[in-house]
MARTI-299519 format. One line per field, with one value per residue (C-alpha): residue number from 0; residue in three letters; x, y, z. Coordinates in steps of 0.5 Angstrom, whole numbers, plus 2048, in hexadecimal, padded with zeros to 3 digits. Layout:
<atoms>
num <- (NUM, ...)
residuo <- (Ala, ...)
x <- (X, ...)
y <- (Y, ...)
z <- (Z, ...)
</atoms>
This chain:
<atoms>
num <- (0, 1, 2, 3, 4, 5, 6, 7, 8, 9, 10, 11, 12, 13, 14, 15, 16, 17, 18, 19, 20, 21, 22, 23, 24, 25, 26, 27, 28, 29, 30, 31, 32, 33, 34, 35, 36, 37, 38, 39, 40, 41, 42, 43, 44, 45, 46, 47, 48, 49, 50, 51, 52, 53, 54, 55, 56, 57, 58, 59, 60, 61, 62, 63, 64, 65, 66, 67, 68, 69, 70, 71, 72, 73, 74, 75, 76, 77, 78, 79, 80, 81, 82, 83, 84, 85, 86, 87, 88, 89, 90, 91, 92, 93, 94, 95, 96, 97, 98, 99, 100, 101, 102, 103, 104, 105, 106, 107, 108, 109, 110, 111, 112, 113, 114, 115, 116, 117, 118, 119, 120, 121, 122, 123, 124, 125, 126, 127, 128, 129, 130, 131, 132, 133, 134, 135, 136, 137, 138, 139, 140, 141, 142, 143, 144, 145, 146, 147, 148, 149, 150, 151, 152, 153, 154, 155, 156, 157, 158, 159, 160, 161, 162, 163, 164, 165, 166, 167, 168, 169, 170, 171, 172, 173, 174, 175, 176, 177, 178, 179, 180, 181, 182, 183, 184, 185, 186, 187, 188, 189, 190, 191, 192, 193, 194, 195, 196, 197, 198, 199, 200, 201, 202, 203, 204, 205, 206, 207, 208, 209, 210, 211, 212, 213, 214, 215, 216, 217, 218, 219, 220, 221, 222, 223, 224, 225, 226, 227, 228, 229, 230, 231, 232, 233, 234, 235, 236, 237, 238, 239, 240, 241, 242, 243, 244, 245, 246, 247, 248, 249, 250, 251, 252, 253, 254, 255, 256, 257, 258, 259, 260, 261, 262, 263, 264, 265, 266, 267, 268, 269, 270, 271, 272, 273, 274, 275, 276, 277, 278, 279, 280, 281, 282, 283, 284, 285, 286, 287, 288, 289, 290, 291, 292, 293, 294, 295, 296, 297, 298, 299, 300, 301, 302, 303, 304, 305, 306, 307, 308, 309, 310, 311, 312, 313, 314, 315, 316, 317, 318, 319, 320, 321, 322, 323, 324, 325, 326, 327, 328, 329, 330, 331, 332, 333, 334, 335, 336, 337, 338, 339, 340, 341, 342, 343, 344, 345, 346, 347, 348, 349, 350, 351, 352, 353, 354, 355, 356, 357, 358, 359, 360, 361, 362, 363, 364, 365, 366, 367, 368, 369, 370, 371, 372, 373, 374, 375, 376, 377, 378, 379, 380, 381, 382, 383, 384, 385, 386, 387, 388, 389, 390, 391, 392, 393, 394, 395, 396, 397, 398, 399, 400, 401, 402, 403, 404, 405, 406, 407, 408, 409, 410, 411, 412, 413, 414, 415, 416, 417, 418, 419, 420, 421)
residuo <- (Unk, Unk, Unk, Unk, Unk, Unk, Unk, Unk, Unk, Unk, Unk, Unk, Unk, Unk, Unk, Unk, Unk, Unk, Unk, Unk, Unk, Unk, Unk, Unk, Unk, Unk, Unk, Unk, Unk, Unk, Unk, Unk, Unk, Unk, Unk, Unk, Unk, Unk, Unk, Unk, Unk, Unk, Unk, Unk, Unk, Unk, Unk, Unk, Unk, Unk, Unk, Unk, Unk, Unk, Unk, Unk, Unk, Unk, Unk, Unk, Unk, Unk, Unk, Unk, Unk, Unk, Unk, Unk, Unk, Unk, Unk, Unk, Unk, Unk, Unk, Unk, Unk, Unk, Unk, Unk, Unk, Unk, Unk, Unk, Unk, Unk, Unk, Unk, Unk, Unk, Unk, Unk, Unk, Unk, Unk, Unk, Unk, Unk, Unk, Unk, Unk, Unk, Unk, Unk, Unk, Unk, Unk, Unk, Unk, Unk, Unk, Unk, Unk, Unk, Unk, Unk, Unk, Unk, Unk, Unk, Unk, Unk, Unk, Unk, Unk, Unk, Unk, Unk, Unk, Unk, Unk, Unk, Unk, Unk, Unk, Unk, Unk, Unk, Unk, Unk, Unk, Unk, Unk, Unk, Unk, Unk, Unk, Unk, Unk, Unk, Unk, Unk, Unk, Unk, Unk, Unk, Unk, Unk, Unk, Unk, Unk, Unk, Unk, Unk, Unk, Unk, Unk, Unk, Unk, Unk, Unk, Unk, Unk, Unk, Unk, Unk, Unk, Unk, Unk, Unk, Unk, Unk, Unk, Unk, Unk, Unk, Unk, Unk, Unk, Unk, Unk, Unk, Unk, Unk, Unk, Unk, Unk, Unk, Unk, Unk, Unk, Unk, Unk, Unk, Unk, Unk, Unk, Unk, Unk, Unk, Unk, Unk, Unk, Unk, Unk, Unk, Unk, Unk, Unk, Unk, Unk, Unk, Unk, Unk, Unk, Unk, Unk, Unk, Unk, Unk, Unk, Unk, Unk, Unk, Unk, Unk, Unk, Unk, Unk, Unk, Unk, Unk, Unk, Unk, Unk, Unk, Unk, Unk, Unk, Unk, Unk, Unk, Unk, Unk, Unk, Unk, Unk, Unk, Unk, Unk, Unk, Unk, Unk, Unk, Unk, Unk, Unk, Unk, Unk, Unk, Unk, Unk, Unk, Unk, Unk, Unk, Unk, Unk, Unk, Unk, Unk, Unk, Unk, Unk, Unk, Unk, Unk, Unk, Unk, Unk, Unk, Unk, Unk, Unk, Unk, Unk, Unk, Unk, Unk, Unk, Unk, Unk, Unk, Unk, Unk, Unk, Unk, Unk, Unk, Unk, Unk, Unk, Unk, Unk, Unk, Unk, Unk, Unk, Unk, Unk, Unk, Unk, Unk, Unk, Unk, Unk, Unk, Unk, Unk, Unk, Unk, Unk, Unk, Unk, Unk, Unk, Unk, Unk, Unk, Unk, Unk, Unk, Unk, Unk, Unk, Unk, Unk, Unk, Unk, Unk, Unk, Unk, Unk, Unk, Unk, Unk, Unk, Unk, Unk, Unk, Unk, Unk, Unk, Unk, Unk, Unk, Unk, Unk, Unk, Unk, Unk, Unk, Unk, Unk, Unk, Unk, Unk, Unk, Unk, Unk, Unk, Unk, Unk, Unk, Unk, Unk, Unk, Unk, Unk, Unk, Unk, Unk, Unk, Unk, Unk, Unk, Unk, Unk, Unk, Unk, Unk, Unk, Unk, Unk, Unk, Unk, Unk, Unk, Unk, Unk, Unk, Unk, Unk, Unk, Unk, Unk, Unk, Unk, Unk, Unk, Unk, Unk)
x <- (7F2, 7F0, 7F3, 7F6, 7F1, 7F6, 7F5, 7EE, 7EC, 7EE, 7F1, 7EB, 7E5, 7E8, 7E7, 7DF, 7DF, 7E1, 7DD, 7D7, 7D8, 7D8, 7D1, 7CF, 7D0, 7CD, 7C7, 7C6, 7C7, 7C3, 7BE, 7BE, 7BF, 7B9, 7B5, 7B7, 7B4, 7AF, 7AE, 7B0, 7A9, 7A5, 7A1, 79E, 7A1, 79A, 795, 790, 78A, 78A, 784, 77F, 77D, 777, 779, 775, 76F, 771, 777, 77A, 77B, 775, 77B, 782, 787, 78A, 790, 794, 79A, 79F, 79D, 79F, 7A7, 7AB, 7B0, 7B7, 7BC, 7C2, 7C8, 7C6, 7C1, 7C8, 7CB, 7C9, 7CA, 7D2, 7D3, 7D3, 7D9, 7DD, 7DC, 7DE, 7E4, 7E7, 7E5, 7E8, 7EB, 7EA, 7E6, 7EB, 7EA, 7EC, 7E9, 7E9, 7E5, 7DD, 7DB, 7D6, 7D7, 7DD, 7DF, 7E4, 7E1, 7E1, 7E7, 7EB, 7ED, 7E7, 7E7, 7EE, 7ED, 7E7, 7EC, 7F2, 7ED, 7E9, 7F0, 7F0, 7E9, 7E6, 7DF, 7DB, 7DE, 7D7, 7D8, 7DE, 7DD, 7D8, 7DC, 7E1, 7DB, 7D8, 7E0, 7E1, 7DB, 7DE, 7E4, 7E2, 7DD, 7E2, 7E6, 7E0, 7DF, 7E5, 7E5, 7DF, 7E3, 7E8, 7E4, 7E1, 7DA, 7D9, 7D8, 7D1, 7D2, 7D7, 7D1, 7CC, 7D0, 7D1, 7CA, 7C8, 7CD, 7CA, 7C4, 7C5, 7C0, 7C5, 7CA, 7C7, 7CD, 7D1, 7D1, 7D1, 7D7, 7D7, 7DB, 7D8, 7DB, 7E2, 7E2, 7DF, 7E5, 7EA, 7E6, 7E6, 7ED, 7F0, 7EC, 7EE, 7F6, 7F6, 7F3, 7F8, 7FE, 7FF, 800, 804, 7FE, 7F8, 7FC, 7FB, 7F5, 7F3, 7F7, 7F3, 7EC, 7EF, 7EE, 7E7, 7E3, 7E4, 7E3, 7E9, 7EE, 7E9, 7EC, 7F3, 7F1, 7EE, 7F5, 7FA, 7F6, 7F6, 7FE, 7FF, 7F9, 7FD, 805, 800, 803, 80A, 810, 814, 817, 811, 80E, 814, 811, 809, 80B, 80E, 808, 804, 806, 807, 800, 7FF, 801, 7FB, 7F7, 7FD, 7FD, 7F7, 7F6, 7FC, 7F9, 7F3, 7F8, 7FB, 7F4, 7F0, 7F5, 7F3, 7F5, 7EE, 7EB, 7E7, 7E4, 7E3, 7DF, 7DA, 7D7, 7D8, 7D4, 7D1, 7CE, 7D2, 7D3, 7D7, 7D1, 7D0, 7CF, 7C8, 7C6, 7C1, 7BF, 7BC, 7B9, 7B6, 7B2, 7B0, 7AD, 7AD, 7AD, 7AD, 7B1, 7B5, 7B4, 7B9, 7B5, 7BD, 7BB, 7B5, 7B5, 7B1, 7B5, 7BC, 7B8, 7B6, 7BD, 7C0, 7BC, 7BE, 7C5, 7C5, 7C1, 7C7, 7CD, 7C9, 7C7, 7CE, 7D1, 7CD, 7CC, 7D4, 7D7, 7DC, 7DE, 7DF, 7E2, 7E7, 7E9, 7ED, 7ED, 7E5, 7E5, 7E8, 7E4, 7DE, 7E1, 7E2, 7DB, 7D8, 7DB, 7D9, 7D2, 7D3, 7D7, 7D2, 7CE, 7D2, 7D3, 7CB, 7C7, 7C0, 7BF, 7C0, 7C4, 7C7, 7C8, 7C6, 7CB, 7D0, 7CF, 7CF, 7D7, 7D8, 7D9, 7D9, 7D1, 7D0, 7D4, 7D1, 7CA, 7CB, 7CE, 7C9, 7C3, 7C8, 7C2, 7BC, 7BB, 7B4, 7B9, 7BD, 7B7, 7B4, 7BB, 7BA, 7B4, 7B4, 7BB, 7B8, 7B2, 7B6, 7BA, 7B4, 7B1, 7B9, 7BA, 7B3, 7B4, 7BB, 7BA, 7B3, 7B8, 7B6, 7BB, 7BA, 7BE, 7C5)
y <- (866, 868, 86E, 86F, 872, 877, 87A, 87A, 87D, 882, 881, 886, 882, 87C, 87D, 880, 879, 874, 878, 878, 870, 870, 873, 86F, 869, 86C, 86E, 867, 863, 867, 867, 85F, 85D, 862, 85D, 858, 85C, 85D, 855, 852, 857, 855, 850, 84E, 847, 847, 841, 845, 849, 850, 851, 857, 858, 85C, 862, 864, 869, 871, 870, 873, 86D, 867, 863, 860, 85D, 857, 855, 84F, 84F, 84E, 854, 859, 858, 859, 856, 859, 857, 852, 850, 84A, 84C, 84C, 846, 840, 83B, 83B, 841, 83B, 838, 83E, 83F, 838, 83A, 841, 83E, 836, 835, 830, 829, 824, 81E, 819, 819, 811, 812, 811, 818, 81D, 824, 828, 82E, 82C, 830, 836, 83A, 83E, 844, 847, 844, 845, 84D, 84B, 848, 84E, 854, 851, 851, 858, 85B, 855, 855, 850, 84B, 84C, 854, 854, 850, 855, 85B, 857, 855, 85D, 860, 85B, 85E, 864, 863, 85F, 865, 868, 865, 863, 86A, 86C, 866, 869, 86F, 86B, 868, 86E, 86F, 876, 877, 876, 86F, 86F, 870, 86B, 866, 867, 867, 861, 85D, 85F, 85E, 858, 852, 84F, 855, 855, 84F, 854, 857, 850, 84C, 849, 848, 84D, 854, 851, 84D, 853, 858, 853, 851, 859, 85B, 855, 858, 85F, 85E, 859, 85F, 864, 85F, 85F, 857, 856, 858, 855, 84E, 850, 852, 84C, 846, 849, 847, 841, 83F, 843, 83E, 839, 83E, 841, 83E, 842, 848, 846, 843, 84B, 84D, 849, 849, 852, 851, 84C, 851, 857, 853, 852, 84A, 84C, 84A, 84F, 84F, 851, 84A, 848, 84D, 84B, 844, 845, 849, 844, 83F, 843, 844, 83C, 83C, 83E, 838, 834, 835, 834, 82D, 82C, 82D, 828, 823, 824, 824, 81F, 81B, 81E, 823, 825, 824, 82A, 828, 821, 823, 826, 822, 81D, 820, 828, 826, 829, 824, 827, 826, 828, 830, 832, 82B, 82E, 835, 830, 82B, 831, 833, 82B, 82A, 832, 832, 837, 834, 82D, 827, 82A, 831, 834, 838, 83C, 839, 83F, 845, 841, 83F, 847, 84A, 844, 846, 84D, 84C, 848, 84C, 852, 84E, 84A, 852, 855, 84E, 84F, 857, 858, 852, 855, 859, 853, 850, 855, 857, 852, 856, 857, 84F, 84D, 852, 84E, 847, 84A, 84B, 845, 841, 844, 843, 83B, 839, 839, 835, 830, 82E, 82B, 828, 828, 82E, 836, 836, 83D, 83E, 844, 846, 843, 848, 84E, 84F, 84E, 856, 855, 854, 85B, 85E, 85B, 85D, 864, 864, 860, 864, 86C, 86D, 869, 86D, 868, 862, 865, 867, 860, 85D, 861, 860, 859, 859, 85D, 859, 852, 855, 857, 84F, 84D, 851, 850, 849, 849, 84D, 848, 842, 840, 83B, 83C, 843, 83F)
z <- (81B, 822, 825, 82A, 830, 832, 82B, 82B, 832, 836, 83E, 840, 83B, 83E, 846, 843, 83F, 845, 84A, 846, 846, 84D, 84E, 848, 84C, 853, 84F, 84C, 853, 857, 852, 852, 85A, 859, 855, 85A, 860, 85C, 859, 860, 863, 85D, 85E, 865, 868, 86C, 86A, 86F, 86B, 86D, 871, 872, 879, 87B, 880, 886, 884, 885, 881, 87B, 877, 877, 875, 876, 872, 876, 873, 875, 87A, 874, 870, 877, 876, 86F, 86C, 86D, 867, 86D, 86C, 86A, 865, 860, 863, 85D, 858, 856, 85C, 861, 85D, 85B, 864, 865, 861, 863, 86B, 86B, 864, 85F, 862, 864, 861, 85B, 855, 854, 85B, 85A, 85D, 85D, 858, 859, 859, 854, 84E, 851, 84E, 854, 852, 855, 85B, 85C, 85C, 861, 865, 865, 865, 86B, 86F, 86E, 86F, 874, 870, 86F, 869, 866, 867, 865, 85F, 85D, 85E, 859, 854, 854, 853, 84F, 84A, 84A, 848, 842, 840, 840, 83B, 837, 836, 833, 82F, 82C, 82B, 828, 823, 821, 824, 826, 82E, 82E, 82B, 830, 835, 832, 832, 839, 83B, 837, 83B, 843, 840, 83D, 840, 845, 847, 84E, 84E, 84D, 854, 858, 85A, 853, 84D, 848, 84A, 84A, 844, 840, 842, 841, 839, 839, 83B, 836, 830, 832, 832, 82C, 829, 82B, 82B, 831, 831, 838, 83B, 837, 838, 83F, 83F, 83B, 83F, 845, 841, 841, 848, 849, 844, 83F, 839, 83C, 836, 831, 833, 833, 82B, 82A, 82C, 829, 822, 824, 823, 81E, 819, 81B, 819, 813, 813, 812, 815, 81A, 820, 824, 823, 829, 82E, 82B, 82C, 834, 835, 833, 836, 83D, 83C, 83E, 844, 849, 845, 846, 84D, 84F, 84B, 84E, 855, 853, 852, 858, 85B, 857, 854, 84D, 849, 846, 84C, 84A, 843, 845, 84A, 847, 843, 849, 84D, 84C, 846, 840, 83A, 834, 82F, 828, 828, 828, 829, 830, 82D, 826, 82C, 830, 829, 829, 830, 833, 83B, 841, 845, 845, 849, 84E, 84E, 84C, 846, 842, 83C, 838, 83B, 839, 832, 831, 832, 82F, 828, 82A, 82A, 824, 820, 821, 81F, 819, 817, 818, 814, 80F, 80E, 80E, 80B, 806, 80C, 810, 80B, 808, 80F, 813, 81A, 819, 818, 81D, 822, 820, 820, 827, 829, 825, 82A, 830, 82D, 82A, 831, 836, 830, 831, 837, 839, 834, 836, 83A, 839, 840, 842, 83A, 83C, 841, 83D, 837, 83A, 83A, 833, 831, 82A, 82A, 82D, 828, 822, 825, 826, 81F, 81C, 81F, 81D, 818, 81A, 821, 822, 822, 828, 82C, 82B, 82E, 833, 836, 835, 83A, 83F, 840, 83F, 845, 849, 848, 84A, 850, 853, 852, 855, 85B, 85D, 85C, 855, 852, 84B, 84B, 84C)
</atoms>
């Protein structure tokens, strides 16, 4: 079983620990918004030829490199520039609420399948600090990573990596190709330290919290219900199946945990006439069908593409990470199978992951759309590779550099307004 954090560091280590998070997560952002300065000035936006023109004799130089009028000012990293794709909802939201019209109704894409925990903390930090809602949802999305770094090391205590495993697994998640999301207003910040505090208190036996912490997810995004099933299956693996009074207290917890989804379908109701508004209109019209898992992934080695007809995703950068990630869960299947198989709580652990992985698979059969973005909160994967890759250095270097040059492609490509990084 895990231990209990307050047996493991001491008050003193600990401070150090969280304090070495935060530059951890300074550094990484500043070097990636340096990325993006340095992507937006790459290139001239200039059609125009430079031109040499001759100097008047008696001059130092014969010659003089014109440059156009373009290449004279440079590019400033704006507001405006991490304002895209689903943050306009998110906005919309925090600002003017859930659009307001029935779902019976022929209408165009609403704002319905945004989940609204996060633009609920939007709105309520925005009445204190009077920032920009986009401001203050990045304010929100970066302590948000922190925290649920925070968490994540100590859950690799609890499993019983060293402190320099701890530290790799950090790294590997503010390295990853899409963690610039999480420093915009997007969900992925939030998500990830409501996933991560679920697993850390499941695993000192702290339910009370981990049930809230899990029914919260549940308002963040779809794969919210996954961290309530880890949770749940956490207390029936540690009452080992048998009855016992505590199972009433599971059971109130457990349906207590529903009431923030059941709120909000309950406010779709109220607004659209339809309880599953959400979910219907996915498939309706933001182009999310449930498909048979992988179906776009097995398409993509048929017809392999660089971008879709609506320019929404780069289908080899989503293939690579894809196969990268998949390759760690098949190797860790395969290289600890009797564990898994001998240790429920292990199982369950990997279940857990594996679902995060197969979800974003099953929701849109002919592209790789955001499968990219979506991966990155499953926690389990970055455990599996630090372990896998314990005696096999080369292998962790090769993650390593695959990620940070994916991540510079994918932050130049977002700060220069390319679609496919969504």
């Amino acid at each position: 079983m895990m231990e209990p954090l307050q047996e493991k560091v001491p008050k003193r280590r600990k401070v150090n620990v969280i304090l070495s998070i935060v530059l951890l997560v300074l550094l990484s952002r500043a070097l990636m918004l340096f990325t993006g300065y340095i992507g937006m000035n790459l290139f001239t936006k200039s059609s125009t030829v430079p031109m040499y023109m001759q100097n008047v004799p008696g001059t130092l130089s014969k010659w003089t490199l014109k440059l156009p009028g373009e290449l004279a000012s440079t590019e400033k990293l704006k507001l405006e520039d991490f304002i895209k794709f689903d943050t306009y909802s998110y906005l919309k939201i925090a600002t003017q609420g859930y659009d307001k019209f029935r779902m019976d109704e022929p209408h165009t894409a609403a704002n319905w399948v945004f989940f609204p925990l996060f633009p609920l903390m939007i709105f309520l930090l925005g009445k204190i600090f009077w920032f920009e809602p986009a401001i203050v949802g990045m304010i929100v999305s970066n302590l948000c990573l922190l925290g649920a770094l925070i968490y994540i090391y100590f859950i690799a205590l609890q499993r019983g990596f060293s402190e320099r495993q701890a530290g790799t697994v950090l790294l590997l998640i503010v390295i990853y190709p899409s963690s610039l999301y999480y420093t915009l207003p997007y969900t992925e910040s939030l998500f990830l330290l409501l996933s991560a505090a679920s697993i850390y208190y499941a695993g000192s036996k702290q339910y009370a919290l981990a049930f809230i912490a899990a029914s919260l997810s549940t308002v963040t995004r779809v794969p919210g219900f996954i961290n309530l099933a880890f949770v749940m299956g956490s207390v029936f693996m540690d009452e080992e199946f048998k009855w016992t009074w505590r199972y009433l207290k599971w059971s109130l917890y457990s349906l207590l945990s529903l009431i923030p989804i059941g709120i909000y379908l309950l406010h779709m109701r109220i607004v659209t006439g339809d309880f599953l508004a959400p979910f219907h209109e996915q498939s309706l019209h933001w182009f999310r069908y449930t498909t048979i898992p992988f179906i776009n992934y097995v398409r993509y080695l048929k017809k392999p593409y660089f971008s879709t007809p609506d320019g929404w995703d780069n289908g080899f950068i989503a293939f690579t990470v894809s196969t990268a990630v998949f390759v760690i869960f098949l190797s860790y299947f395969f290289a600890h199978l009797k564990k898994l198989m001998t240790n429920k709580h292990e199982l369950l652990f990997f279940v857990y992951g594996l679902l995060l992985i197969v979800i974003p698979f099953s929701s849109q059969p002919l592209f790789l759309v955001s499968v990219v973005r979506y991966m990155m909160v499953s926690i389990p994967f970055y455990f599996y590779l630090v372990k896998l890759t314990e005696k096999w250095e080369n292998a962790r270097i090769f993650y390593m550099m695959l990620f940070m040059i994916l991540q510079v492609f994918v932050t130049i490509g977002f700060f220069n307004g390319y679609y496919f990084v969504i």
